[in-house]
Structure formats: C-alpha cells, structure tokens
N, C-alpha and C positions, 0 to 999 in steps of 0.2 A: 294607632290602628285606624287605620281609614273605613269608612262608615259603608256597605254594602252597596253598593248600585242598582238603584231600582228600574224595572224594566218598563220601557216607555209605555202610556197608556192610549189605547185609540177612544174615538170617540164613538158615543153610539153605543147599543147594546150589544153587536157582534162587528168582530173586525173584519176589514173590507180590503186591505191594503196586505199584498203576498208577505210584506215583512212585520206585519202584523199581526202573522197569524204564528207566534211562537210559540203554541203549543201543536199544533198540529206540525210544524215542520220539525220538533223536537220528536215526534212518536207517540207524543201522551193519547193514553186510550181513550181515555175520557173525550179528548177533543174530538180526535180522532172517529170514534163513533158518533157523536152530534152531527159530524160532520155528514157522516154514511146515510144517520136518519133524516135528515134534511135532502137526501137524494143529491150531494154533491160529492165529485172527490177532492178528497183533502189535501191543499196545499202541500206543493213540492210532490205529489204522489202520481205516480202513473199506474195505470192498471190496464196489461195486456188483453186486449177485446177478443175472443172465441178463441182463448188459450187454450184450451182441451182438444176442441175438434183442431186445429191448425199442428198442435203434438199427433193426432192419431194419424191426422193423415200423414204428414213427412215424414214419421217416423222413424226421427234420427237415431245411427246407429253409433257404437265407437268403432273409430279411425274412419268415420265420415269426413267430409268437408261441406257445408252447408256457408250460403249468404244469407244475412238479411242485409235486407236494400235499404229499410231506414228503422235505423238503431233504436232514435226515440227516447224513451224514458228505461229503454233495456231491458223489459217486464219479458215480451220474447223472447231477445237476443238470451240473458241466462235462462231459461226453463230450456230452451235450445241445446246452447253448450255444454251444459253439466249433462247432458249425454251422450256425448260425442267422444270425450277423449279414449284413445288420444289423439282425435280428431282435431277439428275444428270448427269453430264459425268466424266467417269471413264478414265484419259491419261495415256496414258504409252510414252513413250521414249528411246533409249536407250542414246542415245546422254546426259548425265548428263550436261554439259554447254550449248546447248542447249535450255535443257529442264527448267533450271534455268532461263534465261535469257528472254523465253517465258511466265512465268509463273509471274514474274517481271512483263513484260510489260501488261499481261490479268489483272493481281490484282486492279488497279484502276474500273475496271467493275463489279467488285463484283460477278464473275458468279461460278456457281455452278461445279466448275470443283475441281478434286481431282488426286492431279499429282503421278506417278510411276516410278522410275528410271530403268525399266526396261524395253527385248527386250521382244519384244510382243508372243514370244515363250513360257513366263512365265507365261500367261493370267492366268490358274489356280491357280496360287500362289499368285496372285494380286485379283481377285477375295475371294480367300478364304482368304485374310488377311482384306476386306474389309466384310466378312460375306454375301457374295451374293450366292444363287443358280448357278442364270443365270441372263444372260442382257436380254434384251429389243430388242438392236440393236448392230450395232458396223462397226465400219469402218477401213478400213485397207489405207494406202496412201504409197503405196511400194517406190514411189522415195525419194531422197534426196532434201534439204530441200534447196530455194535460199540461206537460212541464213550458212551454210554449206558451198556452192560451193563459198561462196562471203567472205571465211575468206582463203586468201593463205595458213593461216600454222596449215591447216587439212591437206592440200594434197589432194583433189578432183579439184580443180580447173585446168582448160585447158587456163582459161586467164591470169592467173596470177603465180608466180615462186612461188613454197613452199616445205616443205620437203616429198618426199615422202612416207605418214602414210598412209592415208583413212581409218582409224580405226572410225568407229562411237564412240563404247567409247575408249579413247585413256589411259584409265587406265589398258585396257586387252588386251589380244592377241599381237601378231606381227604386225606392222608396214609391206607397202609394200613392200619395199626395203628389209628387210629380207625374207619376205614370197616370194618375186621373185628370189630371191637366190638360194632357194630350189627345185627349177622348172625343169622339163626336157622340151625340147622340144617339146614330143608328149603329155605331159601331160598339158601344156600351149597352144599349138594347141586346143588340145579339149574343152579346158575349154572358152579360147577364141570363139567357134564356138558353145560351148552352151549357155555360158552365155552374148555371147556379138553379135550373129550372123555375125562376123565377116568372110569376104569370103578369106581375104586374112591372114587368120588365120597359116599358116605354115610358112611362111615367117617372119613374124611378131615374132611368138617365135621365130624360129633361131636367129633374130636380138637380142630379149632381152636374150637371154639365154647364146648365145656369150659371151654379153655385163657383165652379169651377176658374168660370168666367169672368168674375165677378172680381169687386175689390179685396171682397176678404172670403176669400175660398177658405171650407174644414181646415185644419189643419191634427183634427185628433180625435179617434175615435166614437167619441161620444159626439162631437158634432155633427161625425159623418151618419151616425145612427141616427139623431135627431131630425138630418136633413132627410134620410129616408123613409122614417116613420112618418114626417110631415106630408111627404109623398103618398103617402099609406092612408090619408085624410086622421093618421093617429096625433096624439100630444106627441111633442117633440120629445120631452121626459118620459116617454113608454119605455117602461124594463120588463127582462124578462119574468114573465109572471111565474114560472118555478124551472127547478133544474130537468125538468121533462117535459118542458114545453119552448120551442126555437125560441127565440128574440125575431119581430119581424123585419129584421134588416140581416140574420144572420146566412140568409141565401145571399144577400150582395157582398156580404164580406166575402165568402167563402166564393165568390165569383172573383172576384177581384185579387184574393188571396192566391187563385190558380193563375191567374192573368199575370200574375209581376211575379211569380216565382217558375210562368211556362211550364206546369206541370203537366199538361195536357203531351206538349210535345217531349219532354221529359220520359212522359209514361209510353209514348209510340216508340221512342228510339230503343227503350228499354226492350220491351216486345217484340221491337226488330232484331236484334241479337242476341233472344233469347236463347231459341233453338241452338244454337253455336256454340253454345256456352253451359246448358246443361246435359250431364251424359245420360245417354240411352239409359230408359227405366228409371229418372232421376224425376222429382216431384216437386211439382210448382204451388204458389200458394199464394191470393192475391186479397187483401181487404180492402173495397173501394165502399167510399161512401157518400158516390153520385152516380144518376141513370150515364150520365158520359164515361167517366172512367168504366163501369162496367159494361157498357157496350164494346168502349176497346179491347178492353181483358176478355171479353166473351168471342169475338171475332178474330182474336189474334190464336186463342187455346183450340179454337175448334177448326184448324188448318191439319193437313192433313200429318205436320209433322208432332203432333202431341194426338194421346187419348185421352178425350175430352170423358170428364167426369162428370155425370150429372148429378151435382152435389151445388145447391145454392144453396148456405146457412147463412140464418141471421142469427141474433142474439137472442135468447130466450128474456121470457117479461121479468125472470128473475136477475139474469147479467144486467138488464135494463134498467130496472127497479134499482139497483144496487149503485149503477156506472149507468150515467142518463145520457154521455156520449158515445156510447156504443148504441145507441137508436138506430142510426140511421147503414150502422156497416151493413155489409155482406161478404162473402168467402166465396174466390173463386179457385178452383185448382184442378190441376192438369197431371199427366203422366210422358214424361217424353218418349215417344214412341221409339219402339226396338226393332223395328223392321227397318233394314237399309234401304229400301226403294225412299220408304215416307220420310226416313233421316235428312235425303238429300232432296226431298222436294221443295 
C-alpha cells in the first residue's frame, strides 16, 4: 500500500501563489470565508458586480435571445440564461481559456447558453453565424475578470509576480513588454491620462520610457510596479495596503491593460453597431469602470436611436465591503427606441 501524498506546503503564514490556495479553490467554507473577511475574493471565484439591478432591468424572458459580450467568470451569463429557456444567451469572449474553462464549469447546469471565442467588436459576425436579425437584449461587463487578475502568468496582476503580457487573447497581438518598448514619452503621458486618469501621468512615462530604453527594461509585473511607485517618490516594494484600497500603479496597469488589448476602439465599434443589432424595445446594459469608457457608453445611448435611461448605479458599500473590485464600476442602460423615424436615424 502506498503511503498517502501530502499536499504541498507554502510558506508564510497565508498562501500567496493561485495553486496554493487549495482550499479555497476546492470550496472549503472555512477558507472561503477568511477569505470574504479579509475583504478579498476567493481564489478561482468570480462574483458578478450589480447582479440584481442588471436582472431587473433586461429582464429576461423565456424564448428570449439575450448577448453577453464578455462571458467572464459567467456569474451573469447563468443568472441570465436560467431564464430564458427556451431561449437563449448568446457569450462571446475573447479570453479563449477563459472562456473554456467557464463554460466547463456552467455545463453541469444545462443552460441554454451558446459560447463565441470572440471580441465583442465581432457581434455581427457572431450574430450572422448564428442566423439572428437582432437580440432581445445584451449586456456589456467592460472589466476584467477575478479569474484573469488571480492567475500571475497573464500579467494583470498587482499581487502577484508574472510576466509582463495583459493580452486577453494571448494568441495575438504584442505582449506588454513589447508594446511598452515602443512608447514615447508624450504618447505614454497621454494615453496614461486617458485611459487610466492618472494625475501623475508625465512622470510616470519618463520613468517607464527610460526604463524601457534602457539595458534591462521590466520584464514582469512587479518590476513594472516597482518602477512606478518609484516614480510615485514611493519604495519600490510598496503593495497594496488592503483589498479596498488601489495599488498606486494600478491606474498604469489598467492604462496599459486597455492600450494592448485596443479596448477603447473595441468598445466604439461595439457602439457602432449596436443600434442594428438590437430590436425595437430591446434593452441595453453597460458596466464600465473608467471616466473614458463611460463617456463613450453615455454619448453613444443618448442618440436619438435608443431611450436613454436615467439610471447611473454603482455598488452599494455593502457589494463593496464584500467584492472590493466592484469599487470603481457603474451601470449604464438603454431602451432601443420603437419609433421608426429614430430607428433609422
């Protein structure tokens, strides 16, 4: 009889490393709650951000056809579909392991969902392969995904060391580390101060541009943090001091993060083809969690061909309290208008 396999030990008084953490990714409550009190979510866990009010307003019916535009950790996509049938939800993704991996775990529920390895820029392509007019409804969840931030070797993480990529799909485009290479300074300024509303945005490129420049440019998140926080006049080892308080380089990630995955332009094409694509009286529904993305989403809803809703929700301090990256969302949503004149404006 062979002798039991013991399970590997970390060091430290709490484990820090995602396959480290095998009690919380096994479901144990115990862990699982430490986890919750600590104001972080638990390893391998997604938790869909103003799930209530995004059900009340779309208000999916059965033999609906509803999108979501990014699948995610699929906390929406099922509360969605298990109302729909014998409708459907129509996911998109770009995130291909991800999307895999979510759709794994939904299959024991049998719901009526039908997956897309695509960025939600595609919608007409995904649409038209599935024989649809128009939806019904559709939801948009512009952040990134806990399942995402909580694996080191994408490169989004600020807790944890990984190589610097941020590529949602990791089969295209440039990796960060290259794409920061190519940078000037005023052009890393600006993009930083659009996309990350970052104040101390000039400073900040100099440091990574330098760096960049240099013989031994970052190569991994934690260096890249270090080199911004030094920028910050902070220690270079500065973390984030709790799970409800940013990291001060978590605006440049998240700048950068939008910069190599083009979500900006991503999110205008989406916008562009909305109207076409949802039918009359069909309901929109947008989580952004930057002043840019909600400018677009707010400019694009309030044209003559939707009714604009005046409904800006954010999290309450108890979803916050609970899930400390739903801080920063908001909900934007729409009604696409029933009048033919404003159809065709």
């Amino acid at each position: 009889m062979e002798p039991p396999v013991r399970r590997k030990r970390y060091p430290g008084t709490h484990p820090r490393r995602l396959e480290e953490k095998y009690k919380e990714l096994r479901g144990d409550p115990e862990a699982l709650a430490r986890a919750e009190a600590r104001g972080q979510t638990p390893a391998g866990r997604h938790r869909p951000i103003l799930l209530d009010p995004i059900l009340a307003w779309l208000d999916p019916q059965p033999g609906q056809i509803l999108v979501d535009c990014t699948l995610g950790g699929g906390g929406h996509a099922a509360a969605l579909a298990e109302r729909l049938a014998p409708g459907r939800l129509i996911a998109l993704d770009l995130d291909k392991a991800e999307l895999a991996r979510t759709m794994a775990r939904l299959e024991p529920q049998e719901l009526p969902i039908t997956a897309h390895a695509m960025n939600f820029a595609g919608l007409p392509k995904v649409l038209e392969a599935e024989g649809l007019r128009g939806v019904d409804g559709l939801l948009a969840d512009l952040g990134v995904s806990s399942m995402q931030l909580d694996r080191p070797e994408r490169g989004f993480s600020l807790k944890n060391d990984g190589p610097l990529d941020m590529r949602l799909d990791a089969s295209r485009g440039q990796p960060a580390s290259e794409w920061l290479a190519r940078q000037t300074v005023e052009g890393l300024a600006e993009l930083l101060m659009a996309y990350g509303d970052e104040p101390a945005a000039l400073p900040i490129a100099e440091a990574v541009v330098e760096a960049f420049h240099g013989k031994r440019p970052p190569r991994s998140t934690r260096a890249l943090a270090g080199l911004v926080a030094r920028a910050l006049g902070l220690d270079p080892a500065t973390r984030q001091a709790s799970a409800f308080k940013a990291h001060p380089a978590a605006r440049t990630f998240q700048a950068i993060r939008m910069a190599v995955n083009r979500e900006p332009d991503n999110l205008t094409a989406l916008l562009r083809v909305l109207p076409a694509h949802v039918l009359p009286g069909g309901r929109v529904a947008f989580l952004t969690f930057h002043s840019g993305e909600e400018r677009l989403v707010k400019a694009a809803l309030t044209e003559p061909r939707w009714e604009a809703i005046t409904l800006d929700l954010r999290p309450s301090a108890d979803e916050v309290a609970s899930n400390p990256r739903a801080r920063s969302a908001r909900l934007q949503v729409a009604r696409r208008a029933l009048d033919a004149h404003a159809a065709t404006a």
